[in-house]
C-alpha positions as CSV (number, residue, x, y, z in Angstrom):
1,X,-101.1,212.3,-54.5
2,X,-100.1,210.0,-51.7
3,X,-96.8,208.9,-53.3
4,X,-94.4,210.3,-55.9
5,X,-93.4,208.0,-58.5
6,X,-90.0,207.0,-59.8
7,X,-90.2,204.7,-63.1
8,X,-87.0,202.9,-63.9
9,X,-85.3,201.7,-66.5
10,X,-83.7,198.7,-64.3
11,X,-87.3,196.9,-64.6
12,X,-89.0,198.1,-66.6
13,X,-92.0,196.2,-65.7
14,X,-91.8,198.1,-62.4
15,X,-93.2,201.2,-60.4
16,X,-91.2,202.7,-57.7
17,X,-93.5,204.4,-54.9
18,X,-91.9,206.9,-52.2
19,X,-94.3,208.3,-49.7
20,X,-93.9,211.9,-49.5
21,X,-92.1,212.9,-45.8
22,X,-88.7,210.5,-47.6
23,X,-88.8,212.4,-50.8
24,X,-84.9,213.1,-49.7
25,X,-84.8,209.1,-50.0
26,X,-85.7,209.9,-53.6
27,X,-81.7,211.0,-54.2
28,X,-80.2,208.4,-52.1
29,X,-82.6,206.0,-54.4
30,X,-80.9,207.1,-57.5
31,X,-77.4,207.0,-56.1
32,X,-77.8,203.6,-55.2
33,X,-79.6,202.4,-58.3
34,X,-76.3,204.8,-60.0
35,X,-76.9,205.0,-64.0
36,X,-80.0,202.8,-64.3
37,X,-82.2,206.0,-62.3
38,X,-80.6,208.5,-64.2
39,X,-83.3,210.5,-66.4
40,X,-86.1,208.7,-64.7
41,X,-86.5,210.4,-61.5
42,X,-90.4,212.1,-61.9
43,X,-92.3,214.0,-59.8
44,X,-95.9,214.4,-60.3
45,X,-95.7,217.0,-63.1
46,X,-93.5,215.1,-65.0
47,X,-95.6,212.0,-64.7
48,X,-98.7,213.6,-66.2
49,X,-96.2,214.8,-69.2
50,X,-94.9,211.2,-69.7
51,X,-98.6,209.8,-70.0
52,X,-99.0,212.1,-72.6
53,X,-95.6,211.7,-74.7
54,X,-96.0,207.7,-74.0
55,X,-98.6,205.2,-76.4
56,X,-100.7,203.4,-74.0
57,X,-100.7,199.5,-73.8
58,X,-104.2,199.8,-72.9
59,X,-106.8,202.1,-73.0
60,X,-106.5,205.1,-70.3
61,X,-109.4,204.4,-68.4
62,X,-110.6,206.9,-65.8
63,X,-107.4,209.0,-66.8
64,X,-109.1,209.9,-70.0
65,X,-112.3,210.5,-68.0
66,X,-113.9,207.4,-69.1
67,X,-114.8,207.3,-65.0
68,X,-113.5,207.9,-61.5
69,X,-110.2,207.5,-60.5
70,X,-109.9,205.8,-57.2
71,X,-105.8,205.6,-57.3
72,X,-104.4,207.8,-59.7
73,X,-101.1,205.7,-59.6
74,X,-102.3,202.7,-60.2
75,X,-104.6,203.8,-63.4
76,X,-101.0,205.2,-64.4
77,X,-99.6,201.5,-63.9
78,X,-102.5,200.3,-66.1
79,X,-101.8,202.9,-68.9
80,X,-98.2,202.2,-69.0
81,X,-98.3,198.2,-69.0
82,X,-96.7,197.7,-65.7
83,X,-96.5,194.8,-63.9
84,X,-95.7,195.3,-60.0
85,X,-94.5,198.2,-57.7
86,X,-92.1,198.4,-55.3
87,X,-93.7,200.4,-52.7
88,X,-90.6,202.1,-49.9
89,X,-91.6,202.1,-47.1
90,X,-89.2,204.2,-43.9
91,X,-89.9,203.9,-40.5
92,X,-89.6,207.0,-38.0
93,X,-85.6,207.5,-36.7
94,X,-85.0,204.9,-33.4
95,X,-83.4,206.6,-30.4
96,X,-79.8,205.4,-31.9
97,X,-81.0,207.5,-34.8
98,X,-81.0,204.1,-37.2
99,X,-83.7,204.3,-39.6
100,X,-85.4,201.3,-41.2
101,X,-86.1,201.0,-44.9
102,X,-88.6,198.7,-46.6
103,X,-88.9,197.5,-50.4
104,X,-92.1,195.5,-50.8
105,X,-92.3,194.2,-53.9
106,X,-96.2,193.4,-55.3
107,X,-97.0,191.9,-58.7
108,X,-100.1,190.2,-59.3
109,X,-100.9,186.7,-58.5
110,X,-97.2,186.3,-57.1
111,X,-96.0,186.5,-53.0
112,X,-95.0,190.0,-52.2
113,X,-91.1,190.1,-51.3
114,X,-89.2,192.4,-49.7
115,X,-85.8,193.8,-49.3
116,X,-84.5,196.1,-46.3
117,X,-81.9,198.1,-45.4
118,X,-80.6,200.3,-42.0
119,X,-79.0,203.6,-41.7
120,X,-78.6,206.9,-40.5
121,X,-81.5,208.8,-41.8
122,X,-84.1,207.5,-44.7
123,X,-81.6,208.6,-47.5
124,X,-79.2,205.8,-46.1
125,X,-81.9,203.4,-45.2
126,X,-83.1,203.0,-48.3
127,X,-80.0,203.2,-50.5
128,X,-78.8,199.8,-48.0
129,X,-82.5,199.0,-49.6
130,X,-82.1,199.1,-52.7
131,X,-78.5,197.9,-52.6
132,X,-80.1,195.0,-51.5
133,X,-82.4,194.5,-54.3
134,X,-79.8,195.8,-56.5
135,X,-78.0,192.3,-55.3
136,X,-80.8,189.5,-55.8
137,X,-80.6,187.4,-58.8
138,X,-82.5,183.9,-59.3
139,X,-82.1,180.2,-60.6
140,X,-84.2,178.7,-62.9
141,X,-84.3,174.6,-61.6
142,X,-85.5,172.1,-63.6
143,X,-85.3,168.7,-62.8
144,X,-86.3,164.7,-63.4
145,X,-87.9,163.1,-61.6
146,X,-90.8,166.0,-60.6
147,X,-90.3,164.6,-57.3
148,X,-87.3,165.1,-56.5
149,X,-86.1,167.2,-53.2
150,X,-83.7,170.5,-53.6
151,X,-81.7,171.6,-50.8
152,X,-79.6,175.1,-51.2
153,X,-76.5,175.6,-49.0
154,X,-78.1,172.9,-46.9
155,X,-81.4,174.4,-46.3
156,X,-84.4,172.4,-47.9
157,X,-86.3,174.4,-50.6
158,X,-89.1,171.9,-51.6
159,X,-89.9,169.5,-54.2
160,X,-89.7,169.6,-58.3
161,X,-88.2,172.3,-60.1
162,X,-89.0,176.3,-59.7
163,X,-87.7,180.1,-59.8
164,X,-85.7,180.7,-56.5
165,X,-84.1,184.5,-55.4
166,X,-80.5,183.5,-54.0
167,X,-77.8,186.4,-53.4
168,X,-74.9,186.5,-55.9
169,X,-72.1,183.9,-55.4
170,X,-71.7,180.3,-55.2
171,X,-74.5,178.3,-53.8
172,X,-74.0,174.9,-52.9
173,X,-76.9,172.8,-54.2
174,X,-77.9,169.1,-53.1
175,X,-81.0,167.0,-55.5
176,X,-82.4,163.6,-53.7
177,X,-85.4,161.6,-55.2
178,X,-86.2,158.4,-53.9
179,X,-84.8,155.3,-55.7
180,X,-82.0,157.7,-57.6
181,X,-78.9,158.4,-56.9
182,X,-78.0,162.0,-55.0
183,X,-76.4,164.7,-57.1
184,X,-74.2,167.1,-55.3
185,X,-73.4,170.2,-57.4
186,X,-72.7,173.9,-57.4
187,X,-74.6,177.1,-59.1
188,X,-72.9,180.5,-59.7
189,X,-75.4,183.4,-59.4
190,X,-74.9,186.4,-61.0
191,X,-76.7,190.1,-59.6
192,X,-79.6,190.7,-61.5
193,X,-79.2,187.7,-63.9
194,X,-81.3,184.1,-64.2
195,X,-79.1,181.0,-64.0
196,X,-80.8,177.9,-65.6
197,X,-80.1,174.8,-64.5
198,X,-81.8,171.5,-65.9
199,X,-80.8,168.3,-63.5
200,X,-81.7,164.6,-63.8
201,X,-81.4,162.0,-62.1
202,X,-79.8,158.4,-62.3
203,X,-82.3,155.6,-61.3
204,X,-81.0,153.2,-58.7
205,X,-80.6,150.0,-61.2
206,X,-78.3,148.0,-59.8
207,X,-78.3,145.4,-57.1
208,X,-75.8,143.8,-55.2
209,X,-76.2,139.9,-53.3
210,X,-73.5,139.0,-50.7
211,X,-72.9,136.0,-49.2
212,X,-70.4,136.8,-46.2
213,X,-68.9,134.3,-44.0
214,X,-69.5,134.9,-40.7
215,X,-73.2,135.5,-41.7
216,X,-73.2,138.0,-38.3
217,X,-70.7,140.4,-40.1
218,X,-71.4,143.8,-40.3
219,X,-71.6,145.4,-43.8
220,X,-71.1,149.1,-44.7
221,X,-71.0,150.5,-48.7
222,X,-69.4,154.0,-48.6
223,X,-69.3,154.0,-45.0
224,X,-73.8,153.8,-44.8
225,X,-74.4,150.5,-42.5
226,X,-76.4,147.6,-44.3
227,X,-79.2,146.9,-42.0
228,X,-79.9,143.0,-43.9
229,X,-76.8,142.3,-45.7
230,X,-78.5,138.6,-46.6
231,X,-81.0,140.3,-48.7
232,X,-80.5,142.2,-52.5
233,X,-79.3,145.6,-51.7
234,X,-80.0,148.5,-54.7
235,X,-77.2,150.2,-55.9
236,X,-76.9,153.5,-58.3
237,X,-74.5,152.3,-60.9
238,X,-70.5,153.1,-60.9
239,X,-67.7,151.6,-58.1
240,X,-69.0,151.8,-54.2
241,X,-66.2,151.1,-51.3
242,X,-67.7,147.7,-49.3
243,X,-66.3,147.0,-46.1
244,X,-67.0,144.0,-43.1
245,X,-66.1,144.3,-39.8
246,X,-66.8,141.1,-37.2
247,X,-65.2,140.3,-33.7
248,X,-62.4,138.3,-33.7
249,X,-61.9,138.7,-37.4
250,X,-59.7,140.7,-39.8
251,X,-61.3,144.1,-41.3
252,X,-62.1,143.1,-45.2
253,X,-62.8,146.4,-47.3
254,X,-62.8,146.2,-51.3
255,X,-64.2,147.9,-53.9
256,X,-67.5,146.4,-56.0
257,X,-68.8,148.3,-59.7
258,X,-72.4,147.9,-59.8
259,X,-73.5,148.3,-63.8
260,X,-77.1,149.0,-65.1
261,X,-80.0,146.7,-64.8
262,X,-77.5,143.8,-63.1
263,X,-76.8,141.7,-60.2
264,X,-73.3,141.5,-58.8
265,X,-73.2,138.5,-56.8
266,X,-70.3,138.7,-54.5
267,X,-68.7,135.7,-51.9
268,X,-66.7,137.2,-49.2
269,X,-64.8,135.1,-46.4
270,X,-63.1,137.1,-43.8
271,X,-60.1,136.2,-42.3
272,X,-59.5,135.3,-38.1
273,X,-57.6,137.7,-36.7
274,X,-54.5,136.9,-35.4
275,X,-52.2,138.2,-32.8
276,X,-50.0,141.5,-33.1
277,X,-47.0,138.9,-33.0
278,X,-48.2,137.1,-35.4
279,X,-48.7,140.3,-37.6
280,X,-45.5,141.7,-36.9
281,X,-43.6,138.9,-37.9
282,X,-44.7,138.8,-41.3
283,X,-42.6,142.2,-41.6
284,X,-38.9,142.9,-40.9
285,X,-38.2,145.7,-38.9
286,X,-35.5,148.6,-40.5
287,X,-33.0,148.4,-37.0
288,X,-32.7,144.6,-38.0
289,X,-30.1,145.8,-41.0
290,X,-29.3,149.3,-39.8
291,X,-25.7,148.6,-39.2
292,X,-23.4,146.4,-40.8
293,X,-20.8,145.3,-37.9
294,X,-21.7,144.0,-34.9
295,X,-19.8,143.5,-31.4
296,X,-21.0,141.0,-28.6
297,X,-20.7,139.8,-24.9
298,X,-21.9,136.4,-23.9
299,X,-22.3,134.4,-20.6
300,X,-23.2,130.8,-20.9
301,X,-23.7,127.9,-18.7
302,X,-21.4,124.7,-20.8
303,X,-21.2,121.0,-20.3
304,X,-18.1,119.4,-21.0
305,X,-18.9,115.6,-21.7
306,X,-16.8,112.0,-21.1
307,X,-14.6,111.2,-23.6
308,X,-10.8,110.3,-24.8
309,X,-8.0,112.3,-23.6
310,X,-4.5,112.5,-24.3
311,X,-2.1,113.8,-22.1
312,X,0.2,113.2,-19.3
313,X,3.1,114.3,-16.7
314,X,6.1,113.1,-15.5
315,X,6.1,112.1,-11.8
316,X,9.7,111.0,-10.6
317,X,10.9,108.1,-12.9
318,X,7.2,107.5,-14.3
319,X,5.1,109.3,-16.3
320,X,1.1,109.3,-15.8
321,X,-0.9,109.4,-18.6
322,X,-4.6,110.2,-18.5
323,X,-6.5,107.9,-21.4
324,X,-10.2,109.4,-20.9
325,X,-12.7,111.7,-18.4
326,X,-15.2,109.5,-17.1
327,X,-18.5,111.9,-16.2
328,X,-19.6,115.0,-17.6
329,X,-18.6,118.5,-16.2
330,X,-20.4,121.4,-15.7
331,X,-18.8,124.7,-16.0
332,X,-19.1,128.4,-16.6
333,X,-18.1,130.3,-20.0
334,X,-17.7,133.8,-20.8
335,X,-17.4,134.7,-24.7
336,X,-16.8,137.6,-27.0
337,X,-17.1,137.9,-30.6
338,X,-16.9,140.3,-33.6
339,X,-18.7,139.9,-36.6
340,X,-20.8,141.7,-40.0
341,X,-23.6,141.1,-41.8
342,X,-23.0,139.7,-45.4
343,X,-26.1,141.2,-47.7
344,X,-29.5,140.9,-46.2
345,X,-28.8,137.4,-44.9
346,X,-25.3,136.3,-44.8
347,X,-23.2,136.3,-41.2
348,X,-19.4,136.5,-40.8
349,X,-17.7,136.3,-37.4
350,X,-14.0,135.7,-38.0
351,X,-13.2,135.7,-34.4
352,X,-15.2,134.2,-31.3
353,X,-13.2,133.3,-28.1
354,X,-14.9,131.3,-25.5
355,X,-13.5,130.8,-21.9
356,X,-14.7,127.6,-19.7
357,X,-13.7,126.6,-16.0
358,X,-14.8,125.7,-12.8
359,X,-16.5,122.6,-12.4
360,X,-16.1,120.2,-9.3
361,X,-13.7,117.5,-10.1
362,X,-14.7,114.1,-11.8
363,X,-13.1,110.7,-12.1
364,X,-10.6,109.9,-14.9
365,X,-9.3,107.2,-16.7
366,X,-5.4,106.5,-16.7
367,X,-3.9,104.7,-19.7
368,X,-2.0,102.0,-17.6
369,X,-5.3,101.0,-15.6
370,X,-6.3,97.3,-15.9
371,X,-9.9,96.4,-16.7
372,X,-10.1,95.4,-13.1
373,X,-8.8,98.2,-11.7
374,X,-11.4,100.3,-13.7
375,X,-14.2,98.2,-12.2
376,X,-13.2,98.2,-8.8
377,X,-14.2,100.2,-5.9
378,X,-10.3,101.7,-5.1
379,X,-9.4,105.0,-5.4
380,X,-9.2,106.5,-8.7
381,X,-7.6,109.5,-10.5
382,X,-9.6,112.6,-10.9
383,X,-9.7,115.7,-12.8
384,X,-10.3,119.2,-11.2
385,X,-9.9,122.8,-11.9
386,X,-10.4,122.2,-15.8
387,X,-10.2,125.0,-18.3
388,X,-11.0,125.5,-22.3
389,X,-10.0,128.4,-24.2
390,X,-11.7,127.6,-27.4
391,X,-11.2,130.0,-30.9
392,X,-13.8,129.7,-33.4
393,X,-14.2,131.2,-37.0
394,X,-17.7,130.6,-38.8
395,X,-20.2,131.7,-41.6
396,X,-23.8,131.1,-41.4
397,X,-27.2,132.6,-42.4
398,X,-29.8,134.8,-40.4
399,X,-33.3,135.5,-41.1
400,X,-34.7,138.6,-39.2
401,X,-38.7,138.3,-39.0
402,X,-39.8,141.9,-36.9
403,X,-37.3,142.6,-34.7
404,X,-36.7,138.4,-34.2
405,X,-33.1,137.0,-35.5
406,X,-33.0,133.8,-35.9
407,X,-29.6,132.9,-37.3
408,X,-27.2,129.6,-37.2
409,X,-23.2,130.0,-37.5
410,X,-20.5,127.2,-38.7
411,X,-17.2,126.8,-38.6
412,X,-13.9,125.0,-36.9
413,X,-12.9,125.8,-33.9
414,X,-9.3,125.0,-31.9
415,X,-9.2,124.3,-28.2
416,X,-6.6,124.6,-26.2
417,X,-7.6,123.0,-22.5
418,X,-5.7,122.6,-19.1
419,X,-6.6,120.5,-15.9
420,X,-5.3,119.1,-13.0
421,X,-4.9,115.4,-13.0
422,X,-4.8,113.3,-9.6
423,X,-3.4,109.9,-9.4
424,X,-4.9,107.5,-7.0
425,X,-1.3,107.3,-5.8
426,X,1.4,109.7,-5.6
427,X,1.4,113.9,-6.0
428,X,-1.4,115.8,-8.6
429,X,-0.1,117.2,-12.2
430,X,-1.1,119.8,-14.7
431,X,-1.7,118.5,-18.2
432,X,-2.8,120.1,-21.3
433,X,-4.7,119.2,-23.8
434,X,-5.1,121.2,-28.0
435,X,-7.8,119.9,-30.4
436,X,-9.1,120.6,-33.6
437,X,-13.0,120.8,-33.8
438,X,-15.9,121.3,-35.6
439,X,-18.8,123.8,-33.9
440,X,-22.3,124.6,-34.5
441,X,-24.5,127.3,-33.0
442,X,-28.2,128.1,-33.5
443,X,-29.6,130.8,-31.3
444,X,-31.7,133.9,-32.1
445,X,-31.5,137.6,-31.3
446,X,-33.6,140.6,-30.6
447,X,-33.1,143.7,-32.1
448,X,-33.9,146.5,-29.2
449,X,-33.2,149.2,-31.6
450,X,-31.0,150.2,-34.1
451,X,-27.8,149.7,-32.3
452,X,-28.8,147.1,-29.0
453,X,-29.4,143.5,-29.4
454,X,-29.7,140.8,-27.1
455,X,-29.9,136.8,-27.8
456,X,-29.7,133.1,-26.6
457,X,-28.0,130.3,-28.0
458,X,-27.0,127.5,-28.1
459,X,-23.6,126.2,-29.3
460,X,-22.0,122.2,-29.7
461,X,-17.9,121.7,-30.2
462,X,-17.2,118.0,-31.5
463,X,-13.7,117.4,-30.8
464,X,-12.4,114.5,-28.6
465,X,-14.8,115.4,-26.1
466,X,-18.4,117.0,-27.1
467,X,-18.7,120.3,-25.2
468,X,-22.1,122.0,-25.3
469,X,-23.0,125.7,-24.4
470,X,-25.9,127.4,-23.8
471,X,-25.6,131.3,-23.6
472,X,-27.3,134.6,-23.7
473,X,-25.3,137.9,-25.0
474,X,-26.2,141.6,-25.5
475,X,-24.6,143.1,-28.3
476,X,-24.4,146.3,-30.5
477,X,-24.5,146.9,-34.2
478,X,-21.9,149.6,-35.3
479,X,-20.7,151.2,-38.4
480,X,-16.3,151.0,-38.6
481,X,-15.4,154.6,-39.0
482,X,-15.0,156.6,-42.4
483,X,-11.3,156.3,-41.8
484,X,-10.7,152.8,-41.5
């Protein structure tokens, strides 16, 4: 005989051929096949003895001389009621000594398939062989509708259900019909073992009509582009993520349920987009009410205006007395001030001290001066080298927007003011002049970071003159120490 023959128990519907020169790969067969060869290894002997000892399924044929045997092994196939051989086939050694080994599976009417294996000499060729087959299992796919496409770990496999050989392990499986909706599942294979699975598939029922304002928006549901959003677009059932996107408007994304056998008609307007100002205002930034305290510096521009005054100096056996400045004054201020925050939009500042001077000198009224004489074109008495001290203690609100402060601040405020008076006649004086006031400033600040601020504002004292400041400070939010 051209081959010995090696019947096993681990398919039983199956003949194992060996040619004769790898009858060592007849060991290294049963190692690898491990319990499932064991008391099946024949030689040709022991074959003719096992036809005898086993019923037929069939008639004998040419074995019981009922004709001419062309292929001994395959009358024996007949006999027996076998279905296929695996013929192994080993290729001579290469010059690295690796030696190729071939399983070639052949049952009728089916495609022939094959395992193979590598190493050094035929007895470890074929037991990576048959370790191979040993490995091979199969799933069983059914699925609705017959049309439908089947993709394994990404790789296409055809159309409508069938009997595919995977290796054991997890295999990824994709199903996609036309009109349905895609399933994405998973199918554990087992060695040797069939897994069945039986899919089917959701028909695309539902539809979905959108009216969009601006009609050129772009539409994506679950992230796919919408090539005609203006037309009825099929949906499988369950909740889809929509989203528009047009130029100079706001991104819209929302989510839409599409149900069975319905249209969802949906009216979407999208917003203009507005400026990252504008956005960031609509927030309030965390260094706005970091720190509770706050100390700041100030350096203003202030504008004394005409008005009553009362004061005076002796000058030999008379006394001068100023009644009221005439013009305004322009003069420079300098200001400090401490201050907390009261909750998320109270201010305190107990203490604000404000220092004014300069100025070029302006014309003043004196108390004794005639109606005439304040009309006339004679010298007059003038006011130079004017100073304000000016204390304040206010409350007030703030409302931070971003980083922006807007804030306003109340309270009275006590001047205390010195200037140099000069008759039209006889030598200059220094007079001094305290009032009581009222002052209001509005202003707001920017919060740099957690601790820096800067600001402008701007800040009116009624008293018996109106003095008006405008001013821009840089401060910095503090927490007291632990201690104090």
């Amino acid at each position: 005989m051209l081959y010995s023959l090696l019947p096993l128990l681990l398919a039983p519907s199956l003949l194992w051929r060996f040619p004769p020169e790898a009858a060592s790969a007849r060991d290294a067969a049963r190692q690898a096949l491990a319990e499932d060869a064991e008391g099946h290894l024949l030689d040709d002997a022991d074959l003719s003895r096992h036809l005898k000892a086993t019923p037929p399924s069939g008639g004998f044929g040419c074995l019981a001389d009922e004709g001419v045997c062309g292929d001994v092994a395959s009358a024996a196939i007949a006999a027996l009621g076998i279905k296929g051989e695996v013929i192994v086939e080993v290729t001579p050694p290469t010059k690295g000594g690796e030696v190729k080994a071939t399983l070639r599976l052949q049952q009728p009417g089916q495609v022939e398939k094959r395992w193979q294996g590598q190493g050094q000499g035929a007895e470890g060729a074929v037991a990576a062989a048959v370790a191979a087959y040993r490995g091979q299992g199969a799933l069983i796919f059914e699925v609705t509708p017959a049309t439908a496409r089947l993709e394994i770990d990404g790789a296409s496999v055809g159309e409508g259900g069938g009997r595919y050989p995977l290796a054991p392990g997890r295999h990824a499986l994709r199903v996609t019909a036309e009109g349905h909706r895609t399933l994405e599942t998973e199918a554990q294979i087992t060695a040797r073992q069939s897994t069945h699975l039986k899919v089917e598939l959701h028909r695309m029922a539902g539809e979905l009509i959108l009216s969009i304002k601006p009609r050129e928006a772009t539409v994506f549901i679950d992230e796919m582009p919408i090539s005609d959003p203006s037309a009825p677009i099929s949906l499988p059932p369950g909740e889809h993520a929509l989203r528009c996107e047009a130029e100079g408007y706001d991104r819209l994304s929302q989510r839409v349920t599409i149900k069975d056998h319905t249209q969802t008609r949906l009216r979407l307007d999208m917003v203009h987009a507005e400026p990252p100002w504008r956005r960031a205002l609509r927030g309030v930034h965390a260094d706005t009410h970091a720190h509770l305290y706050y100390a700041r510096v100030a350096l203003g521009y202030a504008t004394v205006d005409d008005g009553a005054l009362d004061g005076g100096f002796g000058q030999g056996n008379q006394r001068v007395e100023v009644a009221a400045q005439r013009d305004n004054i322009s003069l420079l201020s300098g200001e400090i001030a401490l201050g907390w925050r009261w909750g998320e939009l109270g201010l305190i500042e107990p203490l604000n001290v404000q220092i004014i001077g300069g100025g070029d000198a302006v014309d003043a009224r004196l108390s004794d001066e005639t109606l005439a004489e304040v009309q006339g074109d004679g010298p007059r008495a003038q006011i130079k080298d004017l100073q304000h001290t000016v204390i304040r203690a206010r409350i007030g609100a703030r409302y931070p927007r971003w980083r922006l402060i807007p804030y306003a601040l109340l309270g009275p405020s006590y001047t205390r003011g010195e200037f140099t008076l000069s008759p039209p006649e006889g030598e200059a004086g220094v007079i001094q002049v305290r009032e009581w006031g009222l002052n209001l400033e509005a202003g707001a600040r920017y919060q740099h970071d957690d601790a820096l601020f800067i600001g402008a504002a701007t800040s009116v004292d009624w008293a018996g003159r109106m003095t008006s400041t405008f001013s821009l400070s840089l401060g910095l939010a503090l927490d007291l120490p632990e201690g104090l």
